[in-house]
C-alpha positions as CSV (number, residue, x, y, z in Angstrom):
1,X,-11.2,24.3,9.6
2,X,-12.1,25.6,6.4
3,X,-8.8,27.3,5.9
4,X,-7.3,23.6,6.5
5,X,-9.6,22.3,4.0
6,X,-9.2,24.7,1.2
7,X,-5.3,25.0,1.5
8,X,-5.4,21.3,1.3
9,X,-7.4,21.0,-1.7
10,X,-5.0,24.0,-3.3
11,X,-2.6,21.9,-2.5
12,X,-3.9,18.6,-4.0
13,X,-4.5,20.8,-7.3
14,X,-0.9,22.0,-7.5
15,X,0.7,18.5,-6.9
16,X,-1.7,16.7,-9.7
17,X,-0.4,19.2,-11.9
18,X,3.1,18.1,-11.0
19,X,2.5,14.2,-10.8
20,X,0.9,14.5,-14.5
21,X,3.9,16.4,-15.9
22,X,6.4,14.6,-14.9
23,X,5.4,11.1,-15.5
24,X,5.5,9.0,-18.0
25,X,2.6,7.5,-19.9
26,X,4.5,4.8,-21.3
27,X,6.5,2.1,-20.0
28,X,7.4,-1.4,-20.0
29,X,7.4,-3.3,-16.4
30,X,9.8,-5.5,-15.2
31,X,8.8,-6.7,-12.4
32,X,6.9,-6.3,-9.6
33,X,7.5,-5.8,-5.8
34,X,11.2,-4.9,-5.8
35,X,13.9,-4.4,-9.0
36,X,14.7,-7.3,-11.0
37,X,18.5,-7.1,-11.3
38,X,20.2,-8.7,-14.3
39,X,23.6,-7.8,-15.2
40,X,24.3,-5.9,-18.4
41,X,25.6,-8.4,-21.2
42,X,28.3,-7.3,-23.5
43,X,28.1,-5.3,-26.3
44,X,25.2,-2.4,-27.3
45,X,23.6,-0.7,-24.3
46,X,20.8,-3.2,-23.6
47,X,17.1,-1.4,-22.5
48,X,16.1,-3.1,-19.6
49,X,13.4,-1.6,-17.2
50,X,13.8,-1.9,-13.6
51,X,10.6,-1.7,-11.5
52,X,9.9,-0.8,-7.5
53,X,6.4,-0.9,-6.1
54,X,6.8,1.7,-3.2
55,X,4.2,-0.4,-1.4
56,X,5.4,-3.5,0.5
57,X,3.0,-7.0,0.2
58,X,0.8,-6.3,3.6
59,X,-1.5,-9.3,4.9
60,X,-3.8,-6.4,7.0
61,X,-5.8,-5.5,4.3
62,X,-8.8,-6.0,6.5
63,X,-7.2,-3.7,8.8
64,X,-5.9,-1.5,7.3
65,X,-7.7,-0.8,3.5
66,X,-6.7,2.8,3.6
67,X,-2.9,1.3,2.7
68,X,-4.0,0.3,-0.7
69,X,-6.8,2.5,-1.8
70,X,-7.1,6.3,-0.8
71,X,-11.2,6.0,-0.3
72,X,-11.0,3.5,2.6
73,X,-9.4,6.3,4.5
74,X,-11.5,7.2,7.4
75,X,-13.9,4.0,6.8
76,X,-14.1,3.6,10.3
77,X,-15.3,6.7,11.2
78,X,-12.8,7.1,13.6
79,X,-9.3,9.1,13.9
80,X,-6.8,6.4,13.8
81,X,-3.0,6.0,13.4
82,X,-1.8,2.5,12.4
83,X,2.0,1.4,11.9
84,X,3.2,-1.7,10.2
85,X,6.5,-3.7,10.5
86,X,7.1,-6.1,7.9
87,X,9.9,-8.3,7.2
88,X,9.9,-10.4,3.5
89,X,12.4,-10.4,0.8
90,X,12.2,-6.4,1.8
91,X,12.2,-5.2,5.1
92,X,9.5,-2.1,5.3
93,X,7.9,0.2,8.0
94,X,4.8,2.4,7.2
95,X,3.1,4.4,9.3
96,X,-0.6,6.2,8.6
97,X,-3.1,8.5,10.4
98,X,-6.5,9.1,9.0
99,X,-8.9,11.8,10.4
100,X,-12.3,12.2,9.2
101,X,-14.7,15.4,9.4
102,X,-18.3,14.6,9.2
103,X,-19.3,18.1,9.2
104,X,-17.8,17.8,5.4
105,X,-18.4,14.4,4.9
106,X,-14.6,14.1,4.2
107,X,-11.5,12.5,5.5
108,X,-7.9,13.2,5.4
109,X,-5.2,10.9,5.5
110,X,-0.9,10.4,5.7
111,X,1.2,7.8,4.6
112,X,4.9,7.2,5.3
113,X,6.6,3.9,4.0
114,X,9.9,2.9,3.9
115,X,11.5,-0.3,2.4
116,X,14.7,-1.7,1.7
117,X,17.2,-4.9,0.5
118,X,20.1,-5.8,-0.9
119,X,19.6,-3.8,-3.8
120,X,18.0,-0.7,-2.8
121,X,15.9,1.4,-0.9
122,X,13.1,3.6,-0.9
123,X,10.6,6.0,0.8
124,X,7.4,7.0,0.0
125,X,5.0,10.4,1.6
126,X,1.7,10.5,0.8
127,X,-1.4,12.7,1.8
128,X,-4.8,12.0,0.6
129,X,-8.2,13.2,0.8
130,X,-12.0,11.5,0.1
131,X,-15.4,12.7,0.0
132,X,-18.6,10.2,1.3
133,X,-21.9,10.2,-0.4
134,X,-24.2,9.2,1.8
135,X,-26.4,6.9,0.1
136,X,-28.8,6.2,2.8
137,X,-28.2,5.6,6.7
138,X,-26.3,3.0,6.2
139,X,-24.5,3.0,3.2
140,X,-22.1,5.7,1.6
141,X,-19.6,5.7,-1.8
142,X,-16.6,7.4,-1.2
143,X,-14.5,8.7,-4.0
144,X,-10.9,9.3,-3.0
145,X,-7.1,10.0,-4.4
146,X,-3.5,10.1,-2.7
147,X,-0.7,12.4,-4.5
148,X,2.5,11.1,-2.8
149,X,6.4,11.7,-3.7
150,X,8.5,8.8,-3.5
151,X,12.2,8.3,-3.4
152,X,14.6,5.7,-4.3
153,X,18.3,4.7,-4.0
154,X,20.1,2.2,-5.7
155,X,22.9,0.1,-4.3
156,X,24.8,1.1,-7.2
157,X,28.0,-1.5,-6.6
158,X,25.4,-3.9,-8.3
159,X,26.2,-2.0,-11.2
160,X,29.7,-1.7,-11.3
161,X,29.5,1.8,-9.3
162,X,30.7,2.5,-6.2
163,X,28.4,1.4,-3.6
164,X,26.5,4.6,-2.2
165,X,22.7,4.4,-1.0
166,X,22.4,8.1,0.1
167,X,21.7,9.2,-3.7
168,X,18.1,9.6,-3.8
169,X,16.2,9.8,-7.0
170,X,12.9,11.5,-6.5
171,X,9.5,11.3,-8.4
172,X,5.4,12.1,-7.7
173,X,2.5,9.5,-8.2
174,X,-0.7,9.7,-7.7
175,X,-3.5,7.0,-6.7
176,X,-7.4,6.8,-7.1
177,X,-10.0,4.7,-5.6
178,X,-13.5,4.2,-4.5
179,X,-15.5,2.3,-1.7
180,X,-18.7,1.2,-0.8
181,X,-19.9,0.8,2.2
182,X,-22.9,-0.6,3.3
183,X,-23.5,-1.7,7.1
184,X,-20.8,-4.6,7.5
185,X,-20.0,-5.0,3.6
186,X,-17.1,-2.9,1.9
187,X,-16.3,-2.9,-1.9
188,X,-13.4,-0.9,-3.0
189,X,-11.3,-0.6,-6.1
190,X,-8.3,1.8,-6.8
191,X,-5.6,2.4,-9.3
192,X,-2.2,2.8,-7.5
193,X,0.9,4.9,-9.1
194,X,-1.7,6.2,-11.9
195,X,0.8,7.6,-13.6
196,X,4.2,5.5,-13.5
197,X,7.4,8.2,-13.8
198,X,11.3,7.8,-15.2
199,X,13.3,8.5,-12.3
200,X,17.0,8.3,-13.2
201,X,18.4,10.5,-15.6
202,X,20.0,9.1,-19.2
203,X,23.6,10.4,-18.0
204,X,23.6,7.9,-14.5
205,X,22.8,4.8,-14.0
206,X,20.3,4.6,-16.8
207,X,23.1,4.3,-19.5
208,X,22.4,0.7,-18.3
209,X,18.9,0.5,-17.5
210,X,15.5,2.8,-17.4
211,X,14.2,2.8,-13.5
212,X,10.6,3.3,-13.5
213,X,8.9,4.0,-10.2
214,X,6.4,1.2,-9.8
215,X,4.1,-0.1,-12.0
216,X,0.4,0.8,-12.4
217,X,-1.6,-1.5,-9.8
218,X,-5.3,-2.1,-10.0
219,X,-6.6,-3.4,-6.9
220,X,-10.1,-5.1,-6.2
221,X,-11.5,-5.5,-2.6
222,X,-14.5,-7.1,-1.0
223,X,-14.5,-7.6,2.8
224,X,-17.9,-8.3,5.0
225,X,-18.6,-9.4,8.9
226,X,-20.9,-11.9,10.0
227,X,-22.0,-12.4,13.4
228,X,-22.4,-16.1,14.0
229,X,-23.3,-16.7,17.7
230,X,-23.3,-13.5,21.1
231,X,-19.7,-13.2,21.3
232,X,-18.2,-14.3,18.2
233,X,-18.0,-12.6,14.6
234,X,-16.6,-14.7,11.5
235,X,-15.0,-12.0,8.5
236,X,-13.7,-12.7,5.1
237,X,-11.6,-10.8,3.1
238,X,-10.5,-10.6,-0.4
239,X,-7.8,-8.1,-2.0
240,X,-7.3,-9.0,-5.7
241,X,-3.7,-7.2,-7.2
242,X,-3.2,-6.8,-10.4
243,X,0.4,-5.1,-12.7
244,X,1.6,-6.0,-16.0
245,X,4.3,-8.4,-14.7
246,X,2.2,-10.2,-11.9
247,X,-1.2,-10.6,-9.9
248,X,-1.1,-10.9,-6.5
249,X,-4.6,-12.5,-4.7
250,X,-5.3,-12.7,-0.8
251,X,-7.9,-14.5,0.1
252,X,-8.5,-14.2,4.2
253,X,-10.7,-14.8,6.8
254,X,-10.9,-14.5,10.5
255,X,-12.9,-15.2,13.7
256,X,-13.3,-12.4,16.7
257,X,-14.3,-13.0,20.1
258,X,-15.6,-9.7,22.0
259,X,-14.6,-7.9,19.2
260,X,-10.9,-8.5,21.5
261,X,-9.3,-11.7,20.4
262,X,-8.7,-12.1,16.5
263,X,-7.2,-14.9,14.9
264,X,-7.7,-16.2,11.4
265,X,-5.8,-16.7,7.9
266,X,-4.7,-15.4,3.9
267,X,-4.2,-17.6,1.2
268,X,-2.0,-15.9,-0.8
269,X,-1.5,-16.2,-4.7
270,X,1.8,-15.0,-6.0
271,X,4.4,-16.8,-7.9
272,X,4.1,-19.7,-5.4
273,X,0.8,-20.0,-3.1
274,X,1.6,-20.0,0.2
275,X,-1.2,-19.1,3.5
276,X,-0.7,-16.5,6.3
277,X,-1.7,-17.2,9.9
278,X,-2.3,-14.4,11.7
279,X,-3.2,-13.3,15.6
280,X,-4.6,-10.7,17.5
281,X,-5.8,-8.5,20.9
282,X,-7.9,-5.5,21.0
283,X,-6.9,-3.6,24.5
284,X,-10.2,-1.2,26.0
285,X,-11.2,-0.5,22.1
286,X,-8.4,1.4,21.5
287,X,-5.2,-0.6,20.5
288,X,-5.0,-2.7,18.3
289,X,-2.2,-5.2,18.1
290,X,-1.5,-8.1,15.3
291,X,1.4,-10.3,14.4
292,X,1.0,-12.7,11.0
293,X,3.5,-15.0,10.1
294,X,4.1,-17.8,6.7
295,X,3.0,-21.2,7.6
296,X,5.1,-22.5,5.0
297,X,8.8,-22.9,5.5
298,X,11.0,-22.6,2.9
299,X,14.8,-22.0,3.0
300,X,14.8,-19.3,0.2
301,X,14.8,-15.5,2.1
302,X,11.6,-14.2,-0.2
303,X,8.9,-17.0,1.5
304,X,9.8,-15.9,4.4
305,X,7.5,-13.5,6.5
306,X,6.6,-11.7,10.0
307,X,4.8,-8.7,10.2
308,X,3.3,-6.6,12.8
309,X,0.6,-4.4,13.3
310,X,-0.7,-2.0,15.8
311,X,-3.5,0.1,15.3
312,X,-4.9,2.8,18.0
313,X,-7.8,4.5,17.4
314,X,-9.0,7.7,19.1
315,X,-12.6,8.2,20.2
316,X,-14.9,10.4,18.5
């Protein structure tokens, strides 16, 4: 085990070294949650910045914190693998395992995403690691961070190319975060794509526009359980988002019965406000399986949304 451990942390080393050299330090957003596609007008070369959150919007924040900051990994205490199907403007899949060690206080975890539209693709890898402070018995402050590589293709016939999505365009980022835990009450907040990178050379595409991957995110989390009668538990959530271009705020909450049956809600503040209704079965404390869906129709393609999530978690 500790050969696992050190080789990791070797490893961790090595890739910040390569996320801080090739990134950029300065930038100017576009956009967030997909590329904002505007045709080149005539004359001079204009310098316009495209911009791709690797992350799709997820409404299982509460389920799943480990997507959006590195120190939730592992907050459970339990080995876990979780994969999400979501279907919005983009259409996504991710899929994560965490496993902690207690003999280290520590926790490893694995990302895979992958999201595409109209307009182009992307996939993102990502391994992290966190360490827990144990504050007392109940509580503990986790500091964590994710070094990920993350690849993106462009439908370039939107740019007067030939169409061809199997040009990748690769770049590292790296994400930090921290999380409190005490008893039923977590607190996290974590920097996402720390260090936002150039990932199309001047010579391709870029003659027309600069492609950035992502923008910085800072994201704020509080989440807490209450038991309000034997059988029944009532839990809020709240994930606040924030980039340069736009802040994104889910506000949820949800009632379980026998810690089996789930079914609750997110307000969601984006460019329009819309809620999330969600529902849920826990099978022998292992599987976990959720579907949420928009409560608000809309023919435009970017309200709608269906996701689905199904967690299973090992026993200790």
């Amino acid at each position: 085990m500790k050969k696992i451990y050190y080789f990791t942390l070797i490893f961790l080393l090595v890739f910040s070294g390569k996320t801080i050299a090739q990134s950029s330090l300065s930038f100017s957003p576009g956009g967030s949650g997909g590329f904002n596609i505007i045709a080149p007008p005539p004359g001079p070369t204009p310098i316009t910045t495209l911009t791709s959150n690797y992350l799709p919007l997820s409404n299982y924040h509460f389920f799943n914190p480990f997507y959006h900051n590195p120190a939730m990994a592992g907050i459970e205490g339990k080995k876990q693998f979780i994969t999400d199907w979501n279907r919005q403007l983009d259409h996504s899949f991710s899929l994560s395992y965490e496993q902690p060690i207690s003999s280290i206080n520590s926790t490893f975890g694995m990302q895979y995403s992958y999201t595409s539209n109209f307009s182009h693709a992307a996939r993102h890898y990502g391994l992290a690691y966190n360490y827990g402070f144990k504050l007392s018995d109940s509580t503990q402050l986790k500091l964590g961070i994710q070094f990920s590589q993350t690849s993106i293709a462009l439908n370039e016939m939107l740019f007067g190319f030939d169409e061809n999505k199997e040009k990748w365009y690769n770049a590292p980022s790296m994400d930090i975060g921290l999380a409190y835990q005490a008893k039923q009450l977590r607190i996290g907040m974590s920097v996402q794509n720390l260090f936002p990178s150039k990932i199309i050379s001047a010579d391709t595409i870029s003659n027309f526009y600069n492609v950035i991957i992502g923008e910085r995110q800072f994201n704020l989390s509080l989440a807490h359980t209450f038991k309000t009668a034997e059988e029944w538990a009532w839990s809020i959530a709240i994930l606040l988002r924030k980039t340069e271009a736009q802040n994104i705020n889910d506000f949820s909450s949800y009632f379980s019965y026998r810690k089996k049956y789930f079914f609750g809600a997110t307000y969601r503040t984006d460019v329009d406000n819309y809620w999330i209704a969600f529902v849920g079965v826990k099978i022998k404390d292992k599987l976990n399986l959720q579907f949420s869906f928009n409560t608000q129709k809309d023919d435009l393609e970017d309200r709608r949304f269906f996701e689905a999530l199904i967690q299973y978690q090992f026993k200790k």
